[in-house]
Each structure stands twice: as structure tokens, then as C-alpha cells.
N, CA, C and O atoms as a GROMACS GRO file, in nm:
protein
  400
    1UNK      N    1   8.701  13.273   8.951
    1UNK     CA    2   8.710  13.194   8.830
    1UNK      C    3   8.574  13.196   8.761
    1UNK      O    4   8.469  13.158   8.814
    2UNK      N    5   8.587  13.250   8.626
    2UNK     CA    6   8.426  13.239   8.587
    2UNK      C    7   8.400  13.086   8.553
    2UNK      O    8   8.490  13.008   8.522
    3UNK      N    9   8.244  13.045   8.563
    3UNK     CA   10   8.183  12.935   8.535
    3UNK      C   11   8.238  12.861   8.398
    3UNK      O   12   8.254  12.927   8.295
    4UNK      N   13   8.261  12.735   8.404
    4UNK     CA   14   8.281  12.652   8.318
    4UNK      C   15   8.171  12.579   8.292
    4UNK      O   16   8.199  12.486   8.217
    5UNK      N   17   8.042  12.584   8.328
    5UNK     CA   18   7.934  12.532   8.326
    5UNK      C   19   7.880  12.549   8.119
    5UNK      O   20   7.854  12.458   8.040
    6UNK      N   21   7.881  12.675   8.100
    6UNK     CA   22   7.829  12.680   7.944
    6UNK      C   23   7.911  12.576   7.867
    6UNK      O   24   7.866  12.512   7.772
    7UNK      N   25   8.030  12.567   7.916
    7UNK     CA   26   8.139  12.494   7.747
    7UNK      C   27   8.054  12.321   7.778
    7UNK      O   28   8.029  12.247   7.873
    8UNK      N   29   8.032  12.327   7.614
    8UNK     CA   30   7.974  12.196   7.625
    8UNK      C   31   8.071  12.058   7.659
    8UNK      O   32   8.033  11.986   7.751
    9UNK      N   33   8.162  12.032   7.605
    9UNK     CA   34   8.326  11.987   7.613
    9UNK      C   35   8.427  12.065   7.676
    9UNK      O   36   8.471  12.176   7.643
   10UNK      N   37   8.468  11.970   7.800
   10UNK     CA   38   8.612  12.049   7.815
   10UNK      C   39   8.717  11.951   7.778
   10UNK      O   40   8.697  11.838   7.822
   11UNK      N   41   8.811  11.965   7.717
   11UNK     CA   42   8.937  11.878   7.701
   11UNK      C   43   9.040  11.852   7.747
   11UNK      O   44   9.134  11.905   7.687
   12UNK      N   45   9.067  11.792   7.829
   12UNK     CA   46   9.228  11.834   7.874
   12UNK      C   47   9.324  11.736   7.801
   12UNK      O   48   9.311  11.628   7.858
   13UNK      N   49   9.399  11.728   7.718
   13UNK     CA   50   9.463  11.646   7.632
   13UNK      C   51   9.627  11.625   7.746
   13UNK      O   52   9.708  11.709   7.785
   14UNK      N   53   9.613  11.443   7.771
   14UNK     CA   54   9.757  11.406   7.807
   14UNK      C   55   9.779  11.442   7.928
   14UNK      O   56   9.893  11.449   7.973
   15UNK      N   57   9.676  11.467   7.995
   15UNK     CA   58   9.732  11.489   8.173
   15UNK      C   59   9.804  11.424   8.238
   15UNK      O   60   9.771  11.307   8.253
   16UNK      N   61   9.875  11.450   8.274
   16UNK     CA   62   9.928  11.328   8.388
   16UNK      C   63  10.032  11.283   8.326
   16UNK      O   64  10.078  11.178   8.371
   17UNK      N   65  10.092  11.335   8.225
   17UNK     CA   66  10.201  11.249   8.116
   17UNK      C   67  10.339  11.239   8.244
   17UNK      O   68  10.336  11.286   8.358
   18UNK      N   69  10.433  11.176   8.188
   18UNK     CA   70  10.574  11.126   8.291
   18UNK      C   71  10.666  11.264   8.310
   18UNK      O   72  10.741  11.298   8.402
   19UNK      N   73  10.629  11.329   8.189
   19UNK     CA   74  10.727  11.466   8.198
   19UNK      C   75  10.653  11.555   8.232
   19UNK      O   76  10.715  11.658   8.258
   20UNK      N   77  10.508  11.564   8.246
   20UNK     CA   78  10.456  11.704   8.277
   20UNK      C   79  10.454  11.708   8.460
   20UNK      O   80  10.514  11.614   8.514
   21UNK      N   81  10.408  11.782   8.525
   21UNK     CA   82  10.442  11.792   8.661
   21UNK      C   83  10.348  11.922   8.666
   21UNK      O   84  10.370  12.012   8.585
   22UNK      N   85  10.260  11.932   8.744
   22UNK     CA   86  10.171  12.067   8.772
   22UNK      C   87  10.270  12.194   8.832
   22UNK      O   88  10.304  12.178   8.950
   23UNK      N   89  10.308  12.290   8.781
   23UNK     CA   90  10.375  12.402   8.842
   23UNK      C   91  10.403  12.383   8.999
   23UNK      O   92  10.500  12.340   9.062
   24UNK      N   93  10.245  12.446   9.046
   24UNK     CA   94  10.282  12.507   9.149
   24UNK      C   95  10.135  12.438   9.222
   24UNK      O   96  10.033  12.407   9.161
   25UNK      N   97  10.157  12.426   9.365
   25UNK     CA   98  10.036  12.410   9.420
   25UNK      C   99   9.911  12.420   9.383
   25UNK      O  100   9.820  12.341   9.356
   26UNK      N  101   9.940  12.634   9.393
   26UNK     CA  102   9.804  12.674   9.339
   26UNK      C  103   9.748  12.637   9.159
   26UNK      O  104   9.633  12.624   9.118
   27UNK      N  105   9.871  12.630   9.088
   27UNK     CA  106   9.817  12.546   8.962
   27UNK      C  107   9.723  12.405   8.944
   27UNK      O  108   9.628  12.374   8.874
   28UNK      N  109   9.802  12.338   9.044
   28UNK     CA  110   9.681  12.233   9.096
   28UNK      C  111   9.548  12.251   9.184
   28UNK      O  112   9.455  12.170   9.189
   29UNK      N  113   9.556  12.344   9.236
   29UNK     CA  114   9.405  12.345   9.270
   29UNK      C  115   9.324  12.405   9.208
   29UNK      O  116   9.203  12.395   9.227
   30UNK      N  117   9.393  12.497   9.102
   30UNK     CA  118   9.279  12.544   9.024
   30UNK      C  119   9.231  12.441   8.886
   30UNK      O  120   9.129  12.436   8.818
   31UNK      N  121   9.335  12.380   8.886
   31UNK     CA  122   9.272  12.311   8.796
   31UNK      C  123   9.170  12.192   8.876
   31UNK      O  124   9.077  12.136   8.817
   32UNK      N  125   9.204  12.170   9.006
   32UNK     CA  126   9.084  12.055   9.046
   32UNK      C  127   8.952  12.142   9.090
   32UNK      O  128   8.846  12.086   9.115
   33UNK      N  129   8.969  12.287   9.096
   33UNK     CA  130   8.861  12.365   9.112
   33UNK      C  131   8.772  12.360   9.007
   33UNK      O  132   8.651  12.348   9.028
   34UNK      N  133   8.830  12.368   8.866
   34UNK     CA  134   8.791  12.322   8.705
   34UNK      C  135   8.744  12.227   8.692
   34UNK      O  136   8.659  12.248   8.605
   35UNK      N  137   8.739  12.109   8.724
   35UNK     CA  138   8.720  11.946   8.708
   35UNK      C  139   8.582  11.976   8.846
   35UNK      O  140   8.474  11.928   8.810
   36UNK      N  141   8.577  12.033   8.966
   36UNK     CA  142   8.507  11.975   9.070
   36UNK      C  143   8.369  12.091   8.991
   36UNK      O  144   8.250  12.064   9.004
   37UNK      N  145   8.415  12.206   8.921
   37UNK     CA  146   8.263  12.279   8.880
   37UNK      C  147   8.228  12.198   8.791
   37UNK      O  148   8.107  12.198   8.771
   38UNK      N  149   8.292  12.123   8.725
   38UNK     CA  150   8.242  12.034   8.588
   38UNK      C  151   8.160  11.903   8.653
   38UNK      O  152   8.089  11.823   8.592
   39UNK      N  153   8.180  11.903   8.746
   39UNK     CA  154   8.152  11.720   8.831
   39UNK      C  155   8.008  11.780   8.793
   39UNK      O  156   7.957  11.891   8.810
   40UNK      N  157   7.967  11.662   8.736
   40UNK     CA  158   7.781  11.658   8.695
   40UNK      C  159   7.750  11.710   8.602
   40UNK      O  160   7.666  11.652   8.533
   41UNK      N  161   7.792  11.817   8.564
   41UNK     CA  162   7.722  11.942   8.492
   41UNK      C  163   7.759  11.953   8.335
   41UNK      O  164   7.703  12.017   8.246
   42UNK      N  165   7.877  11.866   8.333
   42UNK     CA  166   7.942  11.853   8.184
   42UNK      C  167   8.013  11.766   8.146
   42UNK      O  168   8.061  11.694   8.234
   43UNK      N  169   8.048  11.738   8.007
   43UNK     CA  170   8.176  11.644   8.000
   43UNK      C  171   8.318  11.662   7.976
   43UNK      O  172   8.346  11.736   7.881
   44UNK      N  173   8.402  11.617   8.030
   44UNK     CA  174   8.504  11.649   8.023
   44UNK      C  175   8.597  11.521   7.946
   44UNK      O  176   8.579  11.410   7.997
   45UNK      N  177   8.653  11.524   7.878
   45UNK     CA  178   8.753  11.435   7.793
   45UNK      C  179   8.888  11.463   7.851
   45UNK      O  180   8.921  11.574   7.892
   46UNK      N  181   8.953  11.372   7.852
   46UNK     CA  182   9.065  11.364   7.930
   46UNK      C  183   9.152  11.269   7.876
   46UNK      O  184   9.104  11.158   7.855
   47UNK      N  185   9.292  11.293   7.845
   47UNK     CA  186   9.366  11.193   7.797
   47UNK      C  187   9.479  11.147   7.891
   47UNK      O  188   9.504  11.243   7.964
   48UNK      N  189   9.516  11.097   7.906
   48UNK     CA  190   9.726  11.027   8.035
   48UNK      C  191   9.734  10.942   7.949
   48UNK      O  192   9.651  10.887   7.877
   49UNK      N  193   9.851  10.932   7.962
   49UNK     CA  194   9.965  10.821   7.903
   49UNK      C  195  10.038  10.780   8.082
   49UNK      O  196  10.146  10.736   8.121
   50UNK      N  197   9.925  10.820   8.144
   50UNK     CA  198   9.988  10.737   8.254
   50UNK      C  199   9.895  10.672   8.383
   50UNK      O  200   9.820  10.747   8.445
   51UNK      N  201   9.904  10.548   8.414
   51UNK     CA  202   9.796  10.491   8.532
   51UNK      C  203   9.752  10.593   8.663
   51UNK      O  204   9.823  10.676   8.720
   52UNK      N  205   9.616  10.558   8.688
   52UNK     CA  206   9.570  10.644   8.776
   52UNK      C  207   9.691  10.718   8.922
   52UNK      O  208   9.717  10.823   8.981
   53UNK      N  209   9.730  10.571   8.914
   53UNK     CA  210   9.832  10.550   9.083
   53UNK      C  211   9.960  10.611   9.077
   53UNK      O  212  10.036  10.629   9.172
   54UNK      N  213   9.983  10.650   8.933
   54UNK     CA  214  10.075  10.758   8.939
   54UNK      C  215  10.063  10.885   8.948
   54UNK      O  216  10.163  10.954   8.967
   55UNK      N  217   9.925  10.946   8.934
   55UNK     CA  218   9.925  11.080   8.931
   55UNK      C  219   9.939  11.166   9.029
   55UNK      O  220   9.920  11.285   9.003
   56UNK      N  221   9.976  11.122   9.173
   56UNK     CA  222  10.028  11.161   9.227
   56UNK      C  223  10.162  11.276   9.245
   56UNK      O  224  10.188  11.383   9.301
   57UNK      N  225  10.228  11.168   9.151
   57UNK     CA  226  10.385  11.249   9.136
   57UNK      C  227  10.377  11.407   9.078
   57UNK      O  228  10.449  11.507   9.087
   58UNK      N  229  10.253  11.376   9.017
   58UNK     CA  230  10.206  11.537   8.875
   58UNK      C  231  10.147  11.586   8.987
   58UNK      O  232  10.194  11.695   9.019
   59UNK      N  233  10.058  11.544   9.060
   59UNK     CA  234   9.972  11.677   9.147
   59UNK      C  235  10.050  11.708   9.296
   59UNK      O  236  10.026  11.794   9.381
   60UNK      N  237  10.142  11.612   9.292
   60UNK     CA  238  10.175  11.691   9.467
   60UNK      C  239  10.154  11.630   9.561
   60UNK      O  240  10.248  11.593   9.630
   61UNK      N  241  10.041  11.603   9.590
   61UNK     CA  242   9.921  11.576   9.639
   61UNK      C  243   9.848  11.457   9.658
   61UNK      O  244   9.760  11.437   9.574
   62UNK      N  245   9.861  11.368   9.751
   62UNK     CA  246   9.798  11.251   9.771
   62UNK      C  247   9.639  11.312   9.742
   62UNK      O  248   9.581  11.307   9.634
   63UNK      N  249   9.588  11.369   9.866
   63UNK     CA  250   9.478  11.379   9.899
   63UNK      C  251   9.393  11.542   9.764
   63UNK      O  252   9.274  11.539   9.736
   64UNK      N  253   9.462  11.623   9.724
   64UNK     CA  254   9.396  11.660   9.609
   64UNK      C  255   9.422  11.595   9.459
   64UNK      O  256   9.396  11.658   9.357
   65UNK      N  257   9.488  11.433   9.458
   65UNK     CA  258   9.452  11.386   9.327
   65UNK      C  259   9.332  11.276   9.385
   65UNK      O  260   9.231  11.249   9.320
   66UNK      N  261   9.361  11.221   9.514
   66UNK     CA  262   9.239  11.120   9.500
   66UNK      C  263   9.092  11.201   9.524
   66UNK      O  264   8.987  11.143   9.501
   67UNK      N  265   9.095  11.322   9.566
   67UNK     CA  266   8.985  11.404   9.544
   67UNK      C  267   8.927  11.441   9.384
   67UNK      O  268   8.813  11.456   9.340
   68UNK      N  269   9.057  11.449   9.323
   68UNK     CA  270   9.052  11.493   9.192
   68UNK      C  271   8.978  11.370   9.096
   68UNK      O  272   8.892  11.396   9.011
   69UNK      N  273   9.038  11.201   9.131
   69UNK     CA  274   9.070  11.144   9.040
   69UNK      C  275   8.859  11.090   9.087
   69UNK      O  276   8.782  11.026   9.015
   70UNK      N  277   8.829  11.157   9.246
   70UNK     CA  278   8.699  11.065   9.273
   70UNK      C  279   8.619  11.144   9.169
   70UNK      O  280   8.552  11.072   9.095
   71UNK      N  281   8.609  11.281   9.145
   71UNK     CA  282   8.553  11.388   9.064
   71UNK      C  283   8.550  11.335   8.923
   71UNK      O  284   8.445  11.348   8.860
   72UNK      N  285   8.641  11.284   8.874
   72UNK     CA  286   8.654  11.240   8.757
   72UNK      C  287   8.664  11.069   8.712
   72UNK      O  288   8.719  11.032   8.608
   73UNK      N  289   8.627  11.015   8.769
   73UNK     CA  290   8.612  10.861   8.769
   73UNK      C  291   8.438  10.837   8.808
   73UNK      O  292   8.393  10.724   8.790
   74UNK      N  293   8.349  10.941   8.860
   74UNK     CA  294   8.222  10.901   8.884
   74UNK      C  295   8.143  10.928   8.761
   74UNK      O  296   8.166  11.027   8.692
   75UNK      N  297   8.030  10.821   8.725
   75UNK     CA  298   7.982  10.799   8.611
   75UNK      C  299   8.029  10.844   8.482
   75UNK      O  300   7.969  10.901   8.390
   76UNK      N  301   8.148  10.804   8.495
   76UNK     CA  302   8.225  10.761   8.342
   76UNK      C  303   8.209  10.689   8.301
   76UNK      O  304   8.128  10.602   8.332
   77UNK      N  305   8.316  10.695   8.170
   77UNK     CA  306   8.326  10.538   8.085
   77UNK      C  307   8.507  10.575   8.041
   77UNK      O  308   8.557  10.662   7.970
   78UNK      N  309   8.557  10.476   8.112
   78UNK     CA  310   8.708  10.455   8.118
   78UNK      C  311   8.747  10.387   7.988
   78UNK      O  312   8.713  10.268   7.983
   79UNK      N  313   8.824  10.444   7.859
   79UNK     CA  314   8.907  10.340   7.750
   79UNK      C  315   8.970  10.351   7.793
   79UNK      O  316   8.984  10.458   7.853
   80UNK      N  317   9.070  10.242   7.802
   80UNK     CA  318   9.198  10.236   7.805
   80UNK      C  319   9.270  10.124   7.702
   80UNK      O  320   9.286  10.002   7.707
   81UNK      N  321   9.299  10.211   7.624
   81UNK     CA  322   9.417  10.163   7.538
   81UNK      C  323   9.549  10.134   7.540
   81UNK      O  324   9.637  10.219   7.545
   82UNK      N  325   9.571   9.986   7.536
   82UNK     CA  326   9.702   9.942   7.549
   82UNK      C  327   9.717   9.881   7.379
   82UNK      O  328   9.649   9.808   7.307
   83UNK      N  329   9.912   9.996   7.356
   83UNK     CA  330   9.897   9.942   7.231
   83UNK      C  331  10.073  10.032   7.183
   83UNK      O  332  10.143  10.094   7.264
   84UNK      N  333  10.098  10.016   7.065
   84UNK     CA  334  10.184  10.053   7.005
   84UNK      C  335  10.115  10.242   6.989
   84UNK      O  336   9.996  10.270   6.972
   85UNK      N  337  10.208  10.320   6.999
   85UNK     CA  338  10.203  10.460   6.964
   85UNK      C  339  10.232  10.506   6.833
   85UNK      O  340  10.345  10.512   6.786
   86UNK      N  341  10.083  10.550   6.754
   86UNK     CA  342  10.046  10.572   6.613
   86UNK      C  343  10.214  10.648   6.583
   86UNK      O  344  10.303  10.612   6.506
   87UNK      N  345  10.206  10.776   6.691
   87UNK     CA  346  10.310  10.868   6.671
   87UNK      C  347  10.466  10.809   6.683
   87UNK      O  348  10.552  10.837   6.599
   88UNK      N  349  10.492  10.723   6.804
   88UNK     CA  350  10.619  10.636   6.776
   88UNK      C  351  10.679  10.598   6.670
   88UNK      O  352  10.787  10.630   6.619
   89UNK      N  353  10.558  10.492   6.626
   89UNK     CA  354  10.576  10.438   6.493
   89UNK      C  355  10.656  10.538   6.382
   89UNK      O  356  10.769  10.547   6.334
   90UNK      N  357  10.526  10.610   6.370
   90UNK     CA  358  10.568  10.719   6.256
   90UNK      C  359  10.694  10.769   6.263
   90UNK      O  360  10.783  10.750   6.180
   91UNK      N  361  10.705  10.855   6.394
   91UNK     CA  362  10.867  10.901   6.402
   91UNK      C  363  10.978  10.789   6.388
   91UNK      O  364  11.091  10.830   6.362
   92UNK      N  365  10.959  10.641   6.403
   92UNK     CA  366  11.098  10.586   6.347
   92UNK      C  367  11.093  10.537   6.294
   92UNK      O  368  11.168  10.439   6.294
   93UNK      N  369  10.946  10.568   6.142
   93UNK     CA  370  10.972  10.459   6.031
   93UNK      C  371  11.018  10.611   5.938
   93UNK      O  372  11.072  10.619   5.828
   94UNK      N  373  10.976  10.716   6.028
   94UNK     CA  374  11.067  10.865   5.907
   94UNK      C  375  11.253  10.854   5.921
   94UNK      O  376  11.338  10.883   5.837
   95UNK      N  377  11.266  10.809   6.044
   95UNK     CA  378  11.438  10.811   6.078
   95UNK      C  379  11.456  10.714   6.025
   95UNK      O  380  11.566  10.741   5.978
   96UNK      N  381  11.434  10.613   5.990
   96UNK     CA  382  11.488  10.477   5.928
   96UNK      C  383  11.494  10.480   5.778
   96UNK      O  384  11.565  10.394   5.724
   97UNK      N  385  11.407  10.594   5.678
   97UNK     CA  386  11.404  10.615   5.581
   97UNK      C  387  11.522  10.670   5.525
   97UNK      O  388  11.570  10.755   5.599
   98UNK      N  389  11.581  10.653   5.431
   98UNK     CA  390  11.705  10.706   5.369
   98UNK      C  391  11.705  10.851   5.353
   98UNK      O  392  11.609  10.906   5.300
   99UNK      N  393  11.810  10.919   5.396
   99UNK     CA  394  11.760  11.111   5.328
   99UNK      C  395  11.829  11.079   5.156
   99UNK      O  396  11.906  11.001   5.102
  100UNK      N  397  11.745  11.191   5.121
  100UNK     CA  398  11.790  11.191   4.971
  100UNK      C  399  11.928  11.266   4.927
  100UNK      O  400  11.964  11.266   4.809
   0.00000   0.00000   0.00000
């Protein structure tokens, strides 16, 4: 795997969502291989729409998400937003609108 060390930002948008599910084993470890070269060396942005204690179900893996989640929970800064979904909204104030 080449170094992820140069990218100044890595993003992973929505991990962990209720419908996504990591393929395959080896899909999960490469991606915690991704996250463990980044531990220190960079920042990584990260989005879920779902609590830590579920991510389980997505990785498989008791012991490579709490490996994963220690990699990525050390000297952070956790938002967590609890709230109505900008995108919800939108999609059912367009269906509620009359068609022409």
C-alpha cells in the first residue's frame, strides 16, 4: 500500500452508516491499515450517522473496530450533532410540493 502520509486531509464521508457494511474482511483491514498509517501523522475527517457501539456490525470485527475506533478517537475533537437532517427535510418539503 503506498504511504498516505503526504495527503494533507483524508476524508472518509459517512462511515459506519446502517446500510453500508465493509465487503469483505480484507476490505476492513485495509482500510484500518489506512487510518493506523494516518494515527499521528495526519488528519483525517470522518463522518457516521451512526454511534461508536455500533460499528461493529460494519466491521465484522469486535477487536479490529475497537482497534480501529482507539486509532481514531486519540487526540481528537468529537462533534456530534444531534438534529433534524438538512437533506430529509429537503426531500419531503420537494414531495409535499404540488407537481405542475
Amino acid at each position: 500500500m503506498q504511504s498516505s502520509a503526504a495527503v494533507t486531509v483524508l476524508s472518509v464521508h459517512t462511515l459506519a452508516q446502517k446500510a453500508f457494511r465493509v465487503p469483505s474482511k480484507t476490505a476492513a483491514e485495509l482500510l484500518f491499515e489506512l487510518i493506523s498509517q494516518r494515527y499521528e501523522r495526519g488528519s483525517p475527517l470522518i463522518t457516521s450517522n451512526q454511534p461508536f457501539d455500533e460499528w461493529t456490525e460494519t466491521f465484522g470485527s469486535e477487536r479490529l473496530t475497537g482497534a480501529l475506533l482507539d486509532r481514531m478517537t486519540h487526540h481528537v475533537s468529537i462533534l456530534e450533532m444531534n438534529g433534524d437532517s438538512y437533506r430529509l427535510a429537503h426531500s419531503r418539503a420537494r414531495k409535499a410540493r404540488p407537481t405542475p
